[in-house]
C-alpha positions as CSV (number, residue, x, y, z in Angstrom):
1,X,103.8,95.4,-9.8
2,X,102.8,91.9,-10.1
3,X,99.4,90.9,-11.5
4,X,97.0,89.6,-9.2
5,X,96.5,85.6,-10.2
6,X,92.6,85.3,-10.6
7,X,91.3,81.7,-11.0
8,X,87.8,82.1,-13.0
9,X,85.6,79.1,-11.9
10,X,82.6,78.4,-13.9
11,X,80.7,75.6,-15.4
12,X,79.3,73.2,-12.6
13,X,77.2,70.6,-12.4
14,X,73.9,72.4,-12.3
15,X,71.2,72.9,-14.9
16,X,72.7,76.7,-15.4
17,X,75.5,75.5,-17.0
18,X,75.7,77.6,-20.2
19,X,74.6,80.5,-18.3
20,X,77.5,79.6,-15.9
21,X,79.8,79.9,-19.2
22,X,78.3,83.3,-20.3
23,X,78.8,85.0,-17.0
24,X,82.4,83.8,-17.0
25,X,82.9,84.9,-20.4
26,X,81.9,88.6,-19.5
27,X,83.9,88.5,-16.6
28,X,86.9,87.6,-18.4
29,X,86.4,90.7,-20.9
30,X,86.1,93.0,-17.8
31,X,89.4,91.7,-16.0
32,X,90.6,91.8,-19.4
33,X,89.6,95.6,-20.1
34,X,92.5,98.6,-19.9
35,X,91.5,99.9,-16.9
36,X,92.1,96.1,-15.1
37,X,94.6,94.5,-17.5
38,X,97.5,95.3,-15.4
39,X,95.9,94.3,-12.4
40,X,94.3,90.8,-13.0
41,X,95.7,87.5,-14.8
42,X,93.1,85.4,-15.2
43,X,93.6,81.5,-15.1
44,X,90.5,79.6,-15.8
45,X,88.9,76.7,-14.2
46,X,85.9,74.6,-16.3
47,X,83.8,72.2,-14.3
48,X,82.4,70.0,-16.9
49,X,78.9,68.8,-16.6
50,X,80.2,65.4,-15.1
51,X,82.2,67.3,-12.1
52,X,85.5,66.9,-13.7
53,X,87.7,69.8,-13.3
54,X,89.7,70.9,-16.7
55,X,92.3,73.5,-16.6
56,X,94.7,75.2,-19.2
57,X,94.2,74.9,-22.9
58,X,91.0,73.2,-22.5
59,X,88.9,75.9,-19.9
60,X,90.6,78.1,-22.3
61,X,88.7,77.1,-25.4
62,X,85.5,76.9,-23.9
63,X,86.3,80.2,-21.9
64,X,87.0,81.8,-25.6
65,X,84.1,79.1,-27.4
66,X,81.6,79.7,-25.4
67,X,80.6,76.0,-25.9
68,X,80.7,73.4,-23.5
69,X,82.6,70.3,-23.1
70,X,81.7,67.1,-21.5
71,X,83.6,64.1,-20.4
72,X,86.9,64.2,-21.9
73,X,87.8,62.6,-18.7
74,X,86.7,60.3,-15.9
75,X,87.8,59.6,-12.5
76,X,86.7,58.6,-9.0
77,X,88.1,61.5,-8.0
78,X,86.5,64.2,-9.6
79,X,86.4,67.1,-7.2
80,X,91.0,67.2,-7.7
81,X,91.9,70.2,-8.2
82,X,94.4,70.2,-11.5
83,X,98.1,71.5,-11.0
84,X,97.7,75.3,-11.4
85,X,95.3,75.8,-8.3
86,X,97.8,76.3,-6.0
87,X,99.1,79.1,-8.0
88,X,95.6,81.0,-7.4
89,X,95.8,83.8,-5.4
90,X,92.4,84.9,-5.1
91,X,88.9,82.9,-6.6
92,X,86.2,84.3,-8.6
93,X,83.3,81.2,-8.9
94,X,80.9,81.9,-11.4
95,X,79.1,78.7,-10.4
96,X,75.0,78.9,-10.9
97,X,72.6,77.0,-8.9
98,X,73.1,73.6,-7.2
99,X,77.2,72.7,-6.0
100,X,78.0,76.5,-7.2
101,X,75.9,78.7,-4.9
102,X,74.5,77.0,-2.7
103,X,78.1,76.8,0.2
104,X,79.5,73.5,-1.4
105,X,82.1,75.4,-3.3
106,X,82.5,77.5,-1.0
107,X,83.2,75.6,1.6
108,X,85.9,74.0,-0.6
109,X,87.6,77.3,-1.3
110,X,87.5,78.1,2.4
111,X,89.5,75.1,3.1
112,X,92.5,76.6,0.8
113,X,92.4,80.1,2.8
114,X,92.3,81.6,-0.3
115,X,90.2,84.6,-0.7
116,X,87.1,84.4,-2.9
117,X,84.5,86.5,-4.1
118,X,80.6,86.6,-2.9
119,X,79.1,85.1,0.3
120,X,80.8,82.1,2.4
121,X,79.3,79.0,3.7
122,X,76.2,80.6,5.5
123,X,74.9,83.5,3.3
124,X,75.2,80.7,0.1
125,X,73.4,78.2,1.9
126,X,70.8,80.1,3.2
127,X,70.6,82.2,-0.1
128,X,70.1,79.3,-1.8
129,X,67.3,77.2,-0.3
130,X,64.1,78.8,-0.2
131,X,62.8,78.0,3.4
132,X,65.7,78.8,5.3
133,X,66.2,81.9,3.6
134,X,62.0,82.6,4.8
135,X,62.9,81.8,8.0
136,X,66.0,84.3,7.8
137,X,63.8,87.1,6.6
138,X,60.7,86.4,8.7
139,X,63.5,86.8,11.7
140,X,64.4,90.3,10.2
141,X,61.0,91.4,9.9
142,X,60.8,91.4,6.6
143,X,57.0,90.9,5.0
144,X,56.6,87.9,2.5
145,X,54.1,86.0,0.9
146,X,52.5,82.9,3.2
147,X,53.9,79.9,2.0
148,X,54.2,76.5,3.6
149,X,57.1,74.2,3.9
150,X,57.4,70.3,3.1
151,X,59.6,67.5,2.5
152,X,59.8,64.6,-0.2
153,X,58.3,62.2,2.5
154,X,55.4,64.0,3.2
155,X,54.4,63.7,-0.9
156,X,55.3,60.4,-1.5
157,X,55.3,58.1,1.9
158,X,51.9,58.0,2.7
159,X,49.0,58.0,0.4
160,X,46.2,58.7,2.9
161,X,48.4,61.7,4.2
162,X,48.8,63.2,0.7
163,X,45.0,64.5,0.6
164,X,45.0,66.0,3.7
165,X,47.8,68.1,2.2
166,X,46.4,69.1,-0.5
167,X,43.5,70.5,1.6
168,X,45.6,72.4,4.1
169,X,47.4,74.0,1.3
170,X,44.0,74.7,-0.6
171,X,42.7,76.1,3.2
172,X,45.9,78.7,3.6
173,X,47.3,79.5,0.6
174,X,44.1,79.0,-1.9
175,X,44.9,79.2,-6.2
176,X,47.1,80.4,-7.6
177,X,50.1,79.2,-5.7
178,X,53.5,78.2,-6.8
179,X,54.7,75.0,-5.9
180,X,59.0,75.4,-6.2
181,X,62.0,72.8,-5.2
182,X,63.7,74.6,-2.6
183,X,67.4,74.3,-3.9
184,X,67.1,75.0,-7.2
185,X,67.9,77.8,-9.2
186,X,66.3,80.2,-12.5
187,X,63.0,78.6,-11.9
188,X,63.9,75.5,-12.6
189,X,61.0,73.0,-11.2
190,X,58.3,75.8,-10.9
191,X,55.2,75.5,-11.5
192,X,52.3,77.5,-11.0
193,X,48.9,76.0,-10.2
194,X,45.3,76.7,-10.1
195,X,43.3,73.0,-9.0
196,X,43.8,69.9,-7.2
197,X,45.2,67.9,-10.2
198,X,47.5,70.7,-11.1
199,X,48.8,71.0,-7.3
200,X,49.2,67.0,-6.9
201,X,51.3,66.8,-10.4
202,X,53.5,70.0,-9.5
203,X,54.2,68.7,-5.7
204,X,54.9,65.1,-7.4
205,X,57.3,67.0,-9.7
206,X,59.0,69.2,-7.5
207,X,59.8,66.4,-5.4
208,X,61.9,64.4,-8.1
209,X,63.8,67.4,-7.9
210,X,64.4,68.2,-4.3
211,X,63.9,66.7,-1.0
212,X,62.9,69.9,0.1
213,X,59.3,71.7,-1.1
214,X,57.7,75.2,-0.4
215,X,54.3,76.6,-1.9
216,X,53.7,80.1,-2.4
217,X,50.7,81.8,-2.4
218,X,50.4,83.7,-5.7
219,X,50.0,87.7,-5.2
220,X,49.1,90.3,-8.3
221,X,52.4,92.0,-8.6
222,X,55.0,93.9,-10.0
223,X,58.4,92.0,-10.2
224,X,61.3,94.3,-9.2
225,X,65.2,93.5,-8.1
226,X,67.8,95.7,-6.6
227,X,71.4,94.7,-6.6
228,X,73.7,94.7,-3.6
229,X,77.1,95.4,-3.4
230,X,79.7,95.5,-0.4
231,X,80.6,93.5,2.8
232,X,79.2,94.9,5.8
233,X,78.5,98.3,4.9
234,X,77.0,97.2,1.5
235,X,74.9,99.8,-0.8
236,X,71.9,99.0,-2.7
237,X,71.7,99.9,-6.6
238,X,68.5,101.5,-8.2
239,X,65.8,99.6,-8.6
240,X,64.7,97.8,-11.8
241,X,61.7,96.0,-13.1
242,X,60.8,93.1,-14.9
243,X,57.8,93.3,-18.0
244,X,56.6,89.7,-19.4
245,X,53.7,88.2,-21.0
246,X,54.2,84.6,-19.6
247,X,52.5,83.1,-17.1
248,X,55.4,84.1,-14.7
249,X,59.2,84.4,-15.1
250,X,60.4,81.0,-15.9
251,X,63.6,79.5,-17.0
252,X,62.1,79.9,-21.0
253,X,61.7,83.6,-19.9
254,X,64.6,84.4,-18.2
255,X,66.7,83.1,-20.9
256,X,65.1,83.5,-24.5
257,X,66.0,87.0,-25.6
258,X,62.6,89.1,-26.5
259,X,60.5,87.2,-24.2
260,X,61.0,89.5,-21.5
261,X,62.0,93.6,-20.7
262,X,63.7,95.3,-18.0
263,X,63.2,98.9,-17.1
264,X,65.9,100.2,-15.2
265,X,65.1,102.5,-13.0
266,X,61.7,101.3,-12.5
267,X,58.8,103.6,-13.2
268,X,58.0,103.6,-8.9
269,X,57.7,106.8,-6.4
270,X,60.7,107.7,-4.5
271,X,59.2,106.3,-1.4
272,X,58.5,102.7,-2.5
273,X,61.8,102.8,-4.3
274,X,63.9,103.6,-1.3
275,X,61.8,101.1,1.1
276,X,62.8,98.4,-1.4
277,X,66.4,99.4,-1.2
278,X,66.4,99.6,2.4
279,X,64.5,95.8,2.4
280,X,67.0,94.4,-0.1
281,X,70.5,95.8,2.4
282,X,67.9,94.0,5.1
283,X,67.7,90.9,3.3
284,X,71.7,91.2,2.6
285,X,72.5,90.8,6.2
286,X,70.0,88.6,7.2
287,X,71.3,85.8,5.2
288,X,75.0,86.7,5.9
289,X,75.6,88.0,2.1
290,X,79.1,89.5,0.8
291,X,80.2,90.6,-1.7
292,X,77.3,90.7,-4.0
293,X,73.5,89.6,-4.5
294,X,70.6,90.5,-6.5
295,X,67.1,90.8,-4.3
296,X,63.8,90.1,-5.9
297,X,60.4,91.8,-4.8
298,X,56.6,92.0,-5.7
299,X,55.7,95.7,-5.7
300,X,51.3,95.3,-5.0
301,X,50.8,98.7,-6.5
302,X,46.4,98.3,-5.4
303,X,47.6,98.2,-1.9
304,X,51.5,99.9,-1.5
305,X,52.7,97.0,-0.1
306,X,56.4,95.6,-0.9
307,X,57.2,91.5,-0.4
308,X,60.7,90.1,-0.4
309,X,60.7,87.5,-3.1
310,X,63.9,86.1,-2.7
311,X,67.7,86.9,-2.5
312,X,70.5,85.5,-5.1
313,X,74.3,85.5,-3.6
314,X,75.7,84.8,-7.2
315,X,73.3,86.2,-10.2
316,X,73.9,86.0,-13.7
317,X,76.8,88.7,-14.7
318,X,76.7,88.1,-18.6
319,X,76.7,92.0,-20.0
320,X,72.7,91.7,-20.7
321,X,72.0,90.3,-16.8
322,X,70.2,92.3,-14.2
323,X,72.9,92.8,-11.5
324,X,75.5,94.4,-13.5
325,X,72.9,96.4,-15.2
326,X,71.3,97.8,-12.6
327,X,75.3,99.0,-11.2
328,X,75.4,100.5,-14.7
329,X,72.7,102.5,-14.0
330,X,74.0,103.8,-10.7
331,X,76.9,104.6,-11.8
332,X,79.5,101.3,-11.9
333,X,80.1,100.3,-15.3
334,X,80.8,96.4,-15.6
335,X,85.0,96.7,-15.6
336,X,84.6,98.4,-12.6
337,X,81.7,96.4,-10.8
338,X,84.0,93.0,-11.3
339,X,87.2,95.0,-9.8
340,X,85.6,95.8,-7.0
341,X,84.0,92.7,-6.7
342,X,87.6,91.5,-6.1
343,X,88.7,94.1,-3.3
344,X,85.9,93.5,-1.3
345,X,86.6,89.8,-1.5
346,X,90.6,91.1,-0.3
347,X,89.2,93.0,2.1
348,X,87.0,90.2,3.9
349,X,89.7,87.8,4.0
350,X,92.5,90.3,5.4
351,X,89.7,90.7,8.1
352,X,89.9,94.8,7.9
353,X,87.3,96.7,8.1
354,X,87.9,100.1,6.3
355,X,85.3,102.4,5.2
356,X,83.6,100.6,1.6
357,X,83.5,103.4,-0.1
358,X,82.1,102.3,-3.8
């Protein structure tokens, strides 16, 4: 039986470039492992840091390197696809943050009616920016932090308005708060503040970064995820939790090894563990997820109440990332996670809907 022609697309354009090379890397071990080899051949696709697509011997070497490359060529044209993408039977983008998961590649891949895997245009889009995805969840019911939304304009256009923002963020959402751009990912642009001066620097930051702005009241928390898996009869994974001693979970946090610890399962009662399960298939459908996605929540143990943090329709998939770990722990080691990763992807495009029986 012939192999299945995978085209591995990672790298980007984004600030989660390197992570975008890990999670490709481990994905390429698991198409690569016996129980897959004879299913998969895997034909990788590097997006270098200046948009230009590099296939064969080069996406090879950084595929097997682990070390990016950067602007071994220039053209007006950079979004070509090179000669092998035709070949591609079925897409597997491992593209973090910004032009990866947030519907712009997705919408390219569309256009070639070639199947890919994780959420289309919709559940990427939404997924990724912060206030539509709060106005997806406050449709579903689902109970968040109070946060308010602004634009670029509103910071910088108008000097006497700017006050006058500061003091109806100070009246609802008080310090702390979290000031974030809204279409950006692993925390990049995040800051959280506790005066006036802090808040007018953090809103002037975020919007060099975004057009788009929300603040976030701060809560006393626990910090726990759950992974989805599936099309429209997905299934949650056990819950996990994250342990840190900085401020909050940063990008320096997320990414330096020792800096932070995941227990998985989290130490939680059955109750609020299956809640957030049920919250996190919830926030799945909301946003139009497939495929995959990894939900965040704060767990206020004082009072027993669970908030939706936020949903991610591509998460990191190195071997030490939260998604895949969290299947793990269910019961889906990694090889098998990333094959069936690729059937449900098959599956949404053929436009059945069998029974998703993972």
């Amino acid at each position: 039986m012939a192999k299945l022609r995978v085209g591995l697309l990672f790298g980007g354009r984004s600030g989660e470039h390197e992570v975008s090379i890990s999670s490709a890397r481990a994905i390429a071990f698991a198409l690569s492992a016996e129980e897959n080899a004879d299913k998969y051949e895997i034909i990788p696709f590097y997006i270098q840091k200046d948009g230009f697509w590099q296939a064969g011997e080069v996406a090879q070497q950084v595929l097997d390197s682990g070390v990016a490359i950067e602007n071994l060529a220039v053209t007006p044209n950079l979004w070509q696809f090179p000669a092998q993408a035709p070949e591609i039977e079925l897409w597997f983008p491992v593209l973090h943050g910004p032009n990866g998961e947030d519907g712009t590649i997705q919408g390219l891949l569309s256009l070639m009616q070639v199947p890919f895997v994780g959420s289309g245009v919709l559940g990427s889009a939404t997924g990724m920016d912060k206030i539509g995805m709060k106005v997806a969840f406050a449709e579903a019911g689902l109970p968040q932090v109070k946060y308010k939304a602004l634009t670029r304009s509103q910071v910088w256009s108008n000097p006497c308005v700017f006050p006058k923002l500061c003091d109806e963020i100070e009246a609802t959402l008080g310090y702390p708060c979290f000031v974030k751009p809204a279409n950006l990912g692993s925390s990049v642009g995040i800051a959280k503040v506790r005066s006036r001066a802090e808040l007018e620097a953090a809103l002037d930051n975020a919007a060099s970064y975004d057009r788009r702005i929300i603040v976030e009241a701060g809560v006393v928390a626990r910090e726990v995820e759950c992974a989805v898996l599936g099309n429209d009869q997905a299934q949650a994974s056990v819950v996990g939790e994250i342990i840190f001693d900085s401020d909050f979970y940063d990008y320096e946090t997320k990414y330096t090894q020792g800096k932070a610890d995941l227990l998985i399962p989290a130490p939680l009662p059955e109750a609020i563990i299956q809640r957030i399960q049920e919250m996190a298939l919830q926030a799945f459908a909301a946003v139009d997820a497939a495929g995959l996605s990894r939900v965040d929540f704060f767990y206020v143990e004082a009072t027993g109440e669970i908030l939706i943090n936020e949903i991610n329709t591509l998460p990191g998939f190195t071997a030490t990332s939260m998604y895949p770990l969290l299947w793990a722990q269910t019961g889906i080691p990694f090889a098998k996670l990333v094959d069936q990763l690729i059937q449900f992807a098959l599956l949404r495009h053929s436009g059945d809907q069998p029974r998703e029986d993972i």
